[in-house]
LUMMI-332396 format. One record per atom (N, C-alpha, C): residue number from 0; atom name; z, x, y. Coordinates in steps of 0.1 Angstrom, whole numbers, plus 5000, padded with zeros to 4 digits. Atoms other than C-alpha are relative to their C-alpha. Layout:
! residues N
+-----+-------+------+------+------+
! num ! atomo !    Z !    X !    Y !
+-----+-------+------+------+------+
! NUM !    CA !    Z !    X !    Y !
...
+-----+-------+------+------+------+
***
This chain:
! residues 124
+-----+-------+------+------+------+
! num ! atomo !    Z !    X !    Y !
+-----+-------+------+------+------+
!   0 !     N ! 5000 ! 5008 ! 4988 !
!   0 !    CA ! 5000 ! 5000 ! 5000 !
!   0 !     C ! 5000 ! 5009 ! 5013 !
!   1 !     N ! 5004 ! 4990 ! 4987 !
!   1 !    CA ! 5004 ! 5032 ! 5022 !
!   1 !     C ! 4990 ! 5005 ! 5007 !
!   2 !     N ! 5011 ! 4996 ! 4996 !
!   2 !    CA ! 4972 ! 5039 ! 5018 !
!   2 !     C ! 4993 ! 4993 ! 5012 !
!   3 !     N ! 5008 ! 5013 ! 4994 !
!   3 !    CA ! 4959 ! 5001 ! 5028 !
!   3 !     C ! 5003 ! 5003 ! 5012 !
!   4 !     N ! 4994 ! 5000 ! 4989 !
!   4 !    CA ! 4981 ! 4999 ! 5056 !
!   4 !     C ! 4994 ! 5010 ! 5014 !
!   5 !     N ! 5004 ! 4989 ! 4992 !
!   5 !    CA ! 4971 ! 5032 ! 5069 !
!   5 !     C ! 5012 ! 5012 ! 5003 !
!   6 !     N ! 4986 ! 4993 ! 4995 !
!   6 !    CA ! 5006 ! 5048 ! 5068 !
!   6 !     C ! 5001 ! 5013 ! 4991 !
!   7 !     N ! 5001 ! 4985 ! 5010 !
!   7 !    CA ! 4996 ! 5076 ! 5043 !
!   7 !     C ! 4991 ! 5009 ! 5012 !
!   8 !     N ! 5014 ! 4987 ! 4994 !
!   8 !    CA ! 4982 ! 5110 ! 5061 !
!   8 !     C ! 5004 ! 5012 ! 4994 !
!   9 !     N ! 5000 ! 4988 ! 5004 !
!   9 !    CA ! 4979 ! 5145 ! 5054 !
!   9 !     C ! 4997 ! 5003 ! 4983 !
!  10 !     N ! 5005 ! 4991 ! 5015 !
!  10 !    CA ! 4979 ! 5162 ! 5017 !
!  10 !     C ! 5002 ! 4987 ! 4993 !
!  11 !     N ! 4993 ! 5012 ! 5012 !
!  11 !    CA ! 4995 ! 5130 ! 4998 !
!  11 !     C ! 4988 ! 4988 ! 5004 !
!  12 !     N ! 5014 ! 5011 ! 4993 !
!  12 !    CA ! 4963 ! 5107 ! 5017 !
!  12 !     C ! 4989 ! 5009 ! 4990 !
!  13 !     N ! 5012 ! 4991 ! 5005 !
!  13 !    CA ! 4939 ! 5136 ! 5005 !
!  13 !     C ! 5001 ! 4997 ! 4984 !
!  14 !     N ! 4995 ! 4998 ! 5010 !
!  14 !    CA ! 4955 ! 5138 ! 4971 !
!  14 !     C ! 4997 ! 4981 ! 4994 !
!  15 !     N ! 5003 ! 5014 ! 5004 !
!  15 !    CA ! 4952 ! 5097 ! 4967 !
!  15 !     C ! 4985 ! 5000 ! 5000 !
!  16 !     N ! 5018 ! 5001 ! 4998 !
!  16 !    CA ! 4916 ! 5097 ! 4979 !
!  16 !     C ! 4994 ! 5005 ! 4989 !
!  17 !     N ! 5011 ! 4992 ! 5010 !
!  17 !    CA ! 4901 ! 5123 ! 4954 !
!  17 !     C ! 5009 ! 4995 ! 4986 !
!  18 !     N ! 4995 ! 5007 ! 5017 !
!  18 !    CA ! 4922 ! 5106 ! 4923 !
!  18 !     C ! 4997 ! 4986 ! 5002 !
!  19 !     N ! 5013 ! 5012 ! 5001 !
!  19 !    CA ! 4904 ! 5070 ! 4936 !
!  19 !     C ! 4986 ! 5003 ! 4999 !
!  20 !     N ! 5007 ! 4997 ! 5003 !
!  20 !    CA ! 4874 ! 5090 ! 4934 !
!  20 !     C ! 4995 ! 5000 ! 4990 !
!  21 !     N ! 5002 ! 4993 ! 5011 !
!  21 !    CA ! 4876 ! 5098 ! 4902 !
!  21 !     C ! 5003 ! 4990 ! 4990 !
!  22 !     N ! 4993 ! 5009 ! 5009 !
!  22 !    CA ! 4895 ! 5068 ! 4882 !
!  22 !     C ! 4997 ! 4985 ! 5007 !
!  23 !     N ! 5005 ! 5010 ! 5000 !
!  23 !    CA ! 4880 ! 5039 ! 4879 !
!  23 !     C ! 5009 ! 4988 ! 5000 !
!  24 !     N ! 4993 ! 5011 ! 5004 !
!  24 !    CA ! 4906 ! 5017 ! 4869 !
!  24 !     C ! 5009 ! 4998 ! 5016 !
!  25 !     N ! 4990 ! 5000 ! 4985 !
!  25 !    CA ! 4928 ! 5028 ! 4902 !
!  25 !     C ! 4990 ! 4998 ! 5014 !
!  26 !     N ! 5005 ! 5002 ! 4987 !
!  26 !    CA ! 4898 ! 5026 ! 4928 !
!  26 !     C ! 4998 ! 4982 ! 4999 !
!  27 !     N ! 5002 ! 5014 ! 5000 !
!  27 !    CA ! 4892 ! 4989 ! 4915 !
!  27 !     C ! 5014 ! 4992 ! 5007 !
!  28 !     N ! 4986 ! 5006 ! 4995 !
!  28 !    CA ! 4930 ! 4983 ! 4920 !
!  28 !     C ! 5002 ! 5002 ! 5014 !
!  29 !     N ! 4994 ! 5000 ! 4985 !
!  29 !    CA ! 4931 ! 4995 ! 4953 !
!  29 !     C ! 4990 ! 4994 ! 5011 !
!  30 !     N ! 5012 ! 5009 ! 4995 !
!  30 !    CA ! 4895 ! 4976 ! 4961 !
!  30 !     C ! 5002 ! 4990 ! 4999 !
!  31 !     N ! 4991 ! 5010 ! 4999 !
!  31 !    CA ! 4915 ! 4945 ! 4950 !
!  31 !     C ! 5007 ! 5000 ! 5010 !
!  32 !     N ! 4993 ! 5000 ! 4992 !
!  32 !    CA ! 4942 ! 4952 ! 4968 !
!  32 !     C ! 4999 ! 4999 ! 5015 !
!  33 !     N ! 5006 ! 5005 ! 4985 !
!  33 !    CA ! 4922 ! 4957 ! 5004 !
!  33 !     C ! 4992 ! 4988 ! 5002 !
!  34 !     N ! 5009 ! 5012 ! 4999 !
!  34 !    CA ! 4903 ! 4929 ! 4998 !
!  34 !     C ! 5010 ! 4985 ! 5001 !
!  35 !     N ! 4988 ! 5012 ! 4999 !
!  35 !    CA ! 4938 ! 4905 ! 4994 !
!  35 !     C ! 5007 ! 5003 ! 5013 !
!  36 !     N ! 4998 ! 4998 ! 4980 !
!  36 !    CA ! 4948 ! 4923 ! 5030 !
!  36 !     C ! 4989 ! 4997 ! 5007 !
!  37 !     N ! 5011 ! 5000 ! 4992 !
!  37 !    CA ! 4920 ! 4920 ! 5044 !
!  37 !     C ! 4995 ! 4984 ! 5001 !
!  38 !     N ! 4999 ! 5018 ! 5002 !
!  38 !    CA ! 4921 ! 4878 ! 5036 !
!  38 !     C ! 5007 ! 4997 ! 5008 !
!  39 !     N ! 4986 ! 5003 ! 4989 !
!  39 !    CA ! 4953 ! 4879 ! 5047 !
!  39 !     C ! 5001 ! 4999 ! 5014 !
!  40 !     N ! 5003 ! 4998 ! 4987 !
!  40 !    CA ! 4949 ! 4894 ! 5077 !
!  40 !     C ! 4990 ! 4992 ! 5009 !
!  41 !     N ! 5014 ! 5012 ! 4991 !
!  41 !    CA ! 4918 ! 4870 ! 5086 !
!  41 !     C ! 5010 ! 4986 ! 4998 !
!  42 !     N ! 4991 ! 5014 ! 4998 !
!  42 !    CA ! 4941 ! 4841 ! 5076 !
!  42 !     C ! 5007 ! 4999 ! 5010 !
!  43 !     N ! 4987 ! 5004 ! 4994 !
!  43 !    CA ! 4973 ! 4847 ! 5091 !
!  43 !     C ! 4991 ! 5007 ! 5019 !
!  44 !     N ! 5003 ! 4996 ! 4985 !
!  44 !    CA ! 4951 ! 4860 ! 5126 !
!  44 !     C ! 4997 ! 4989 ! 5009 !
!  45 !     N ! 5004 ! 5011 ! 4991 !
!  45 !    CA ! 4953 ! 4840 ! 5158 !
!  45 !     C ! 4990 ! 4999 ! 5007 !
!  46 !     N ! 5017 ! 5001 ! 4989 !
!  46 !    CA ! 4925 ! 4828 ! 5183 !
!  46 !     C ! 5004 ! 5002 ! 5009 !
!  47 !     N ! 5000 ! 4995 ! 4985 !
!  47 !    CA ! 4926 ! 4841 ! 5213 !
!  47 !     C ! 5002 ! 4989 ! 5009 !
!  48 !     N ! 5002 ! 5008 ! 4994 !
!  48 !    CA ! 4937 ! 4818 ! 5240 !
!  48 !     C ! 4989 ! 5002 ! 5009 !
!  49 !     N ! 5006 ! 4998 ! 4991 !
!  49 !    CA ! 4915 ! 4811 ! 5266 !
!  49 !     C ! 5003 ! 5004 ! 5012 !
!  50 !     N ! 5000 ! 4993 ! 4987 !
!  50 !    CA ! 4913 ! 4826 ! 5299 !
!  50 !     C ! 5008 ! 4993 ! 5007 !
!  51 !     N ! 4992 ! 5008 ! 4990 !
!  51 !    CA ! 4941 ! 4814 ! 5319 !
!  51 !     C ! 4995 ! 5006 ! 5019 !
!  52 !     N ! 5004 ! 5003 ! 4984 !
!  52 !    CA ! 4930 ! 4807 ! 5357 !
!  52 !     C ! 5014 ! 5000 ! 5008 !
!  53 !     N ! 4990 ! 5000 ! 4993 !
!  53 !    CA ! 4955 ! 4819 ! 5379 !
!  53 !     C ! 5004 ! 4991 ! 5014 !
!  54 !     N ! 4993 ! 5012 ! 4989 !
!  54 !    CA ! 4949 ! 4791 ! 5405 !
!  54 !     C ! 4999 ! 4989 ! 4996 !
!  55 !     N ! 4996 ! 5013 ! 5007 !
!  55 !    CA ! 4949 ! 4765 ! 5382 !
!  55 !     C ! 5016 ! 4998 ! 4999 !
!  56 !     N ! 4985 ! 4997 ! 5004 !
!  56 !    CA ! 4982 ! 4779 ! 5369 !
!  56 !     C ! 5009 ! 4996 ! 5013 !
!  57 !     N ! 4989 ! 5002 ! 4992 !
!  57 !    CA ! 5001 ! 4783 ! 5403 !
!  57 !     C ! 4995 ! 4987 ! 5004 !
!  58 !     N ! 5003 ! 5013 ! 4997 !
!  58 !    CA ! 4983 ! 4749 ! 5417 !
!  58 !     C ! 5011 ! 4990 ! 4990 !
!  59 !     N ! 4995 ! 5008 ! 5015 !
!  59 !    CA ! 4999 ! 4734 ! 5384 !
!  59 !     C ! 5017 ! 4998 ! 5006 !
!  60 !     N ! 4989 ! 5000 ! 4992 !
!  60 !    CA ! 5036 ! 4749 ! 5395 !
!  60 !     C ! 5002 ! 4998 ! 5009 !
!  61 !     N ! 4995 ! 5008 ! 4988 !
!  61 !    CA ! 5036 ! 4738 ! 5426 !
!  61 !     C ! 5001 ! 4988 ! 5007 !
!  62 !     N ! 5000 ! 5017 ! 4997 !
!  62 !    CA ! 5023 ! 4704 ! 5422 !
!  62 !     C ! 5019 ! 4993 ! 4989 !
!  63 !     N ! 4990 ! 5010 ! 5008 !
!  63 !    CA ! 5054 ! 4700 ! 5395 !
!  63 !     C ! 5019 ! 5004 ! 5005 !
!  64 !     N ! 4986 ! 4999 ! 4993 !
!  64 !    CA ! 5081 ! 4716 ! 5421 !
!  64 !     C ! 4999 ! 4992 ! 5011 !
!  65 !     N ! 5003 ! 5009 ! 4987 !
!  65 !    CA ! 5068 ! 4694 ! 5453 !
!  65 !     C ! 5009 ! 4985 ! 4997 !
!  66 !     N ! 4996 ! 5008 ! 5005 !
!  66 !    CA ! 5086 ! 4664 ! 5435 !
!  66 !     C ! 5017 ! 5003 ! 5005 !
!  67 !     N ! 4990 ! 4998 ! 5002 !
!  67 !    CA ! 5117 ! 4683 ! 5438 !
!  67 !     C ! 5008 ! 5004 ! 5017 !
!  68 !     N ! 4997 ! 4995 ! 4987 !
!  68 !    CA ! 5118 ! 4690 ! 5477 !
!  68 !     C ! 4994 ! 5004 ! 5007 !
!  69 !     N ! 5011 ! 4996 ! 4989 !
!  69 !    CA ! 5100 ! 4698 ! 5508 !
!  69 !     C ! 5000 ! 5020 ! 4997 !
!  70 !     N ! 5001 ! 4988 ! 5004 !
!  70 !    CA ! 5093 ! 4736 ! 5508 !
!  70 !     C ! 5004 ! 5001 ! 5011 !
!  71 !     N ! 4991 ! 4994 ! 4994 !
!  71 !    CA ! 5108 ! 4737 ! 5540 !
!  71 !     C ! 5021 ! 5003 ! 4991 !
!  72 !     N ! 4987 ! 5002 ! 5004 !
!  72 !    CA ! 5141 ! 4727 ! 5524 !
!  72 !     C ! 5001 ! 5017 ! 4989 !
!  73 !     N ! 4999 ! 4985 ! 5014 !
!  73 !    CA ! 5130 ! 4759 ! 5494 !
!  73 !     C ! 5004 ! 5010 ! 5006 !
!  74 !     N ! 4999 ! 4987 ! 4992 !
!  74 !    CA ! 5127 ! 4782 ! 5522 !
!  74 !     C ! 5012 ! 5002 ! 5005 !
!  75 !     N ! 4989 ! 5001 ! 4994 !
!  75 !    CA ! 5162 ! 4775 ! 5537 !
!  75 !     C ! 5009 ! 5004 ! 4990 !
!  76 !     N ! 4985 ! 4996 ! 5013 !
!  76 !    CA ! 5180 ! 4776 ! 5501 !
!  76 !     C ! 4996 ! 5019 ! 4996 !
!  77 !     N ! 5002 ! 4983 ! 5006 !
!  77 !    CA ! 5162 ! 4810 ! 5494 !
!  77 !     C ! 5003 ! 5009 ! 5012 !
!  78 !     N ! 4995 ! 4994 ! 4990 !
!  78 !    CA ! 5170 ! 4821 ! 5532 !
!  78 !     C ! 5016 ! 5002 ! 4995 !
!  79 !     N ! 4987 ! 5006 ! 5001 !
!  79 !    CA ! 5206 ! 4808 ! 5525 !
!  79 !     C ! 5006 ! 5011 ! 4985 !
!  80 !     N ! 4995 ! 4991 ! 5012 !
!  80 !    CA ! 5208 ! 4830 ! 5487 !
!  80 !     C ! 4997 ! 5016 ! 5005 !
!  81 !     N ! 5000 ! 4987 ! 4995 !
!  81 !    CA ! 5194 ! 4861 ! 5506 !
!  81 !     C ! 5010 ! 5003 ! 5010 !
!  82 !     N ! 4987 ! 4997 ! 4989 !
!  82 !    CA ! 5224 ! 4860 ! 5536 !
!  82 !     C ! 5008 ! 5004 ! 4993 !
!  83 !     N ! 4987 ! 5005 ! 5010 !
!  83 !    CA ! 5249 ! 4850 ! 5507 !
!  83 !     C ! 5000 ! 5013 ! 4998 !
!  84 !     N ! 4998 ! 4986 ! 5012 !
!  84 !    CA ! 5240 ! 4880 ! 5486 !
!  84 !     C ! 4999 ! 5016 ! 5008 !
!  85 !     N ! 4993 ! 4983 ! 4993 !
!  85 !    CA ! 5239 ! 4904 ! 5511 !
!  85 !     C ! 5007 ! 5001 ! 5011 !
!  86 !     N ! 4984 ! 4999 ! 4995 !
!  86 !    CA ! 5269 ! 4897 ! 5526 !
!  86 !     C ! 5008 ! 5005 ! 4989 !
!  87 !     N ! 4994 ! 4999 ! 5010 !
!  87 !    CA ! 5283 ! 4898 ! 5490 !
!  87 !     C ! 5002 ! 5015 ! 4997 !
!  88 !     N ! 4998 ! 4991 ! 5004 !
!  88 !    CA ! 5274 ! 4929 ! 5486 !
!  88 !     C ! 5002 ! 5013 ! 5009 !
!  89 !     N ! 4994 ! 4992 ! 4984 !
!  89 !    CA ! 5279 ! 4947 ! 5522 !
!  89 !     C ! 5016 ! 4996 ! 4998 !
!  90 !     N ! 4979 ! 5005 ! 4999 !
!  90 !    CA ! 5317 ! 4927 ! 5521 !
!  90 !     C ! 5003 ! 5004 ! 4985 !
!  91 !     N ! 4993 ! 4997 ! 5011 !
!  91 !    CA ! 5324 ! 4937 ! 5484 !
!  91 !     C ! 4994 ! 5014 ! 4993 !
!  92 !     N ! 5003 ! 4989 ! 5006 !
!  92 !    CA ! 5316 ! 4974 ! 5483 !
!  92 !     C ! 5002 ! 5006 ! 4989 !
!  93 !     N ! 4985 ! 4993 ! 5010 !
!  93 !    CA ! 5347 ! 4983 ! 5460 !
!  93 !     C ! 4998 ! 4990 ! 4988 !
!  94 !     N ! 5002 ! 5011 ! 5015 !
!  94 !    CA ! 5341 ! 4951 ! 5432 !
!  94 !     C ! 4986 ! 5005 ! 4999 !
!  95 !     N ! 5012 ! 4998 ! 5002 !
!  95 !    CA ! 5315 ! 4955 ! 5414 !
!  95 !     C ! 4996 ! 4985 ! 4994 !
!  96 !     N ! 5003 ! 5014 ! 4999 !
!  96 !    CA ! 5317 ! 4917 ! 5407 !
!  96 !     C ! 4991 ! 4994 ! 5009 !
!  97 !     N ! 5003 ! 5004 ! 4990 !
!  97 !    CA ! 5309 ! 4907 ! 5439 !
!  97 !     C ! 4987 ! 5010 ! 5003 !
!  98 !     N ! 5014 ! 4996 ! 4996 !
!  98 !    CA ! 5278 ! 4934 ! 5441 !
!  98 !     C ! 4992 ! 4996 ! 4993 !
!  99 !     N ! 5003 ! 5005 ! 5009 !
!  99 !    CA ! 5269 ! 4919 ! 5409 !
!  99 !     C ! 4994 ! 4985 ! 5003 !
! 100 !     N ! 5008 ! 5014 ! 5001 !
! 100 !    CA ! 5265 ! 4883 ! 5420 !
! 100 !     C ! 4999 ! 5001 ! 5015 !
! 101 !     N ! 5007 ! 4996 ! 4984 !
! 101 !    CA ! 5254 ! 4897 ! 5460 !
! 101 !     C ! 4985 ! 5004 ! 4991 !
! 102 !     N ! 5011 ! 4995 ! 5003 !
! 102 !    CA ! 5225 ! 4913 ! 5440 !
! 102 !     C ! 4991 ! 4984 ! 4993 !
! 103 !     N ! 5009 ! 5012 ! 5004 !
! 103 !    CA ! 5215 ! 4879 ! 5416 !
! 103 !     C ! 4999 ! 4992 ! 5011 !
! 104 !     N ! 5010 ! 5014 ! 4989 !
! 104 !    CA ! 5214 ! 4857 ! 5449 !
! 104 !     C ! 4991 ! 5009 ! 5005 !
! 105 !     N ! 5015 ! 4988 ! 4994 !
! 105 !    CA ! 5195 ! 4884 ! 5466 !
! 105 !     C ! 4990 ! 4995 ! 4991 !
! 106 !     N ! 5012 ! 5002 ! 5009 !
! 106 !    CA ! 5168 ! 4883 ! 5436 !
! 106 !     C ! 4996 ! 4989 ! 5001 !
! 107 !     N ! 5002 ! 5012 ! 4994 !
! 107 !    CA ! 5175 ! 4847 ! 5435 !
! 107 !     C ! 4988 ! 4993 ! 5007 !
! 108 !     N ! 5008 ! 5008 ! 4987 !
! 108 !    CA ! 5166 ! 4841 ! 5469 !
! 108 !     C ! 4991 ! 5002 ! 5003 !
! 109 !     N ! 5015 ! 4995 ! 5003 !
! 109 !    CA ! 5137 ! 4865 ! 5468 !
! 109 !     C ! 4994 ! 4995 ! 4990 !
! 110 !     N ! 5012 ! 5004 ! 5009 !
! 110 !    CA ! 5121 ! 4851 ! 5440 !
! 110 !     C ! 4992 ! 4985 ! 5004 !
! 111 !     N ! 5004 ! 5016 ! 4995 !
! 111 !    CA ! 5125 ! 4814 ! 5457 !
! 111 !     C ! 4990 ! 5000 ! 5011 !
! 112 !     N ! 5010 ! 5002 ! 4986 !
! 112 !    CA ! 5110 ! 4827 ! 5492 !
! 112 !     C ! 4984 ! 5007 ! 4995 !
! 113 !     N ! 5016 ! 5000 ! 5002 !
! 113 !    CA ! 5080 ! 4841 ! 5472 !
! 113 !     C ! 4992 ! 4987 ! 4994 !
! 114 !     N ! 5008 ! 5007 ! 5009 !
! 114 !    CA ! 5075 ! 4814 ! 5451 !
! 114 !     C ! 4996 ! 4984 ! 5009 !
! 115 !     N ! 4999 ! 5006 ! 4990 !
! 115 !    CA ! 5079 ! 4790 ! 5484 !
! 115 !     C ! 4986 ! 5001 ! 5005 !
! 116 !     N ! 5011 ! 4996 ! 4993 !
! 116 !    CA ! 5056 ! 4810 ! 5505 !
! 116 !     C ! 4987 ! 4996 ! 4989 !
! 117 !     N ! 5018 ! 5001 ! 5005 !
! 117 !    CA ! 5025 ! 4810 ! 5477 !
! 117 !     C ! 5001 ! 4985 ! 4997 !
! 118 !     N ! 5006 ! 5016 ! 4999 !
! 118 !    CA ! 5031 ! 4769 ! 5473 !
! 118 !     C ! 4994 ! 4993 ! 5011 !
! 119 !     N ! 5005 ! 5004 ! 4987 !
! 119 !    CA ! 5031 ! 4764 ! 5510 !
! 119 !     C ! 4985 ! 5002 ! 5001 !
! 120 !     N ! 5015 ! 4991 ! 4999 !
! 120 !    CA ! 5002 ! 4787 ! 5507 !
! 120 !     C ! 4985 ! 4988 ! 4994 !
! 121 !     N ! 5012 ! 5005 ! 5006 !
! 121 !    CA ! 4985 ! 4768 ! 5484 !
! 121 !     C ! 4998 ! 4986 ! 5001 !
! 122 !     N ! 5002 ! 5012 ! 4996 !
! 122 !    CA ! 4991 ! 4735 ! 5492 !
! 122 !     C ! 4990 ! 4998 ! 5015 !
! 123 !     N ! 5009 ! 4999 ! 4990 !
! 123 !    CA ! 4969 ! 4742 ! 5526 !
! 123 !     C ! 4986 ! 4996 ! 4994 !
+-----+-------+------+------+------+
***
């Protein structure tokens, strides 16, 4: 199977090769044997999704967060997680608690004011 696989190299690969060369009974078994991987492998293989469209995609997300609040209101909560968190983490030098959850609103709130800005964006 090391062979099949491909996980045999050097002298013990060379050494298999020229004793399938030679023995008939073992190159059949191992011509069996690639031919039951080689099924396999076509079975169990998936199809390729299709080409995802990146402005379908965000158009998509933005039409199913618009339900949930004006994007001014997004931009104010992700203003509001970026002050939060870096106050948290300016006022709590010494905890590392407090730089800990100063840092996740920060991200937070950066991830909200990007994902804000490109719906605004794209709702134009």
């Amino acid at each position: 199977m090391a062979l099949v696989d491909g996980e045999l190299a050097g002298p013990e690969r060379d050494e298999l090769e020229e004793h399938l060369s030679h023995c008939a009974y073992c190159n059949e078994e191992y011509n069996d044997i690639l031919q039951v991987n080689l099924a396999m492998t076509e079975a169990l293989s998936m199809a390729l999704p299709a080409e995802l469209e990146l402005e379908h995609y965000s158009r998509d997300v933005c039409r199913k967060l618009e339900p949930q609040g004006s994007w001014a209101a997004w931009s104010l909560v992700s203003l509001l997680l970026v002050f939060s968190g870096s106050l948290l983490i300016f006022g709590c030098r010494d905890a590392a608690l407090g730089i800990l959850a100063g840092t996740i609103a920060l991200a937070a709130g950066a991830a909200l004011a990007v994902v804000s800005y490109f719906c605004n964006s794209c709702s134009r």
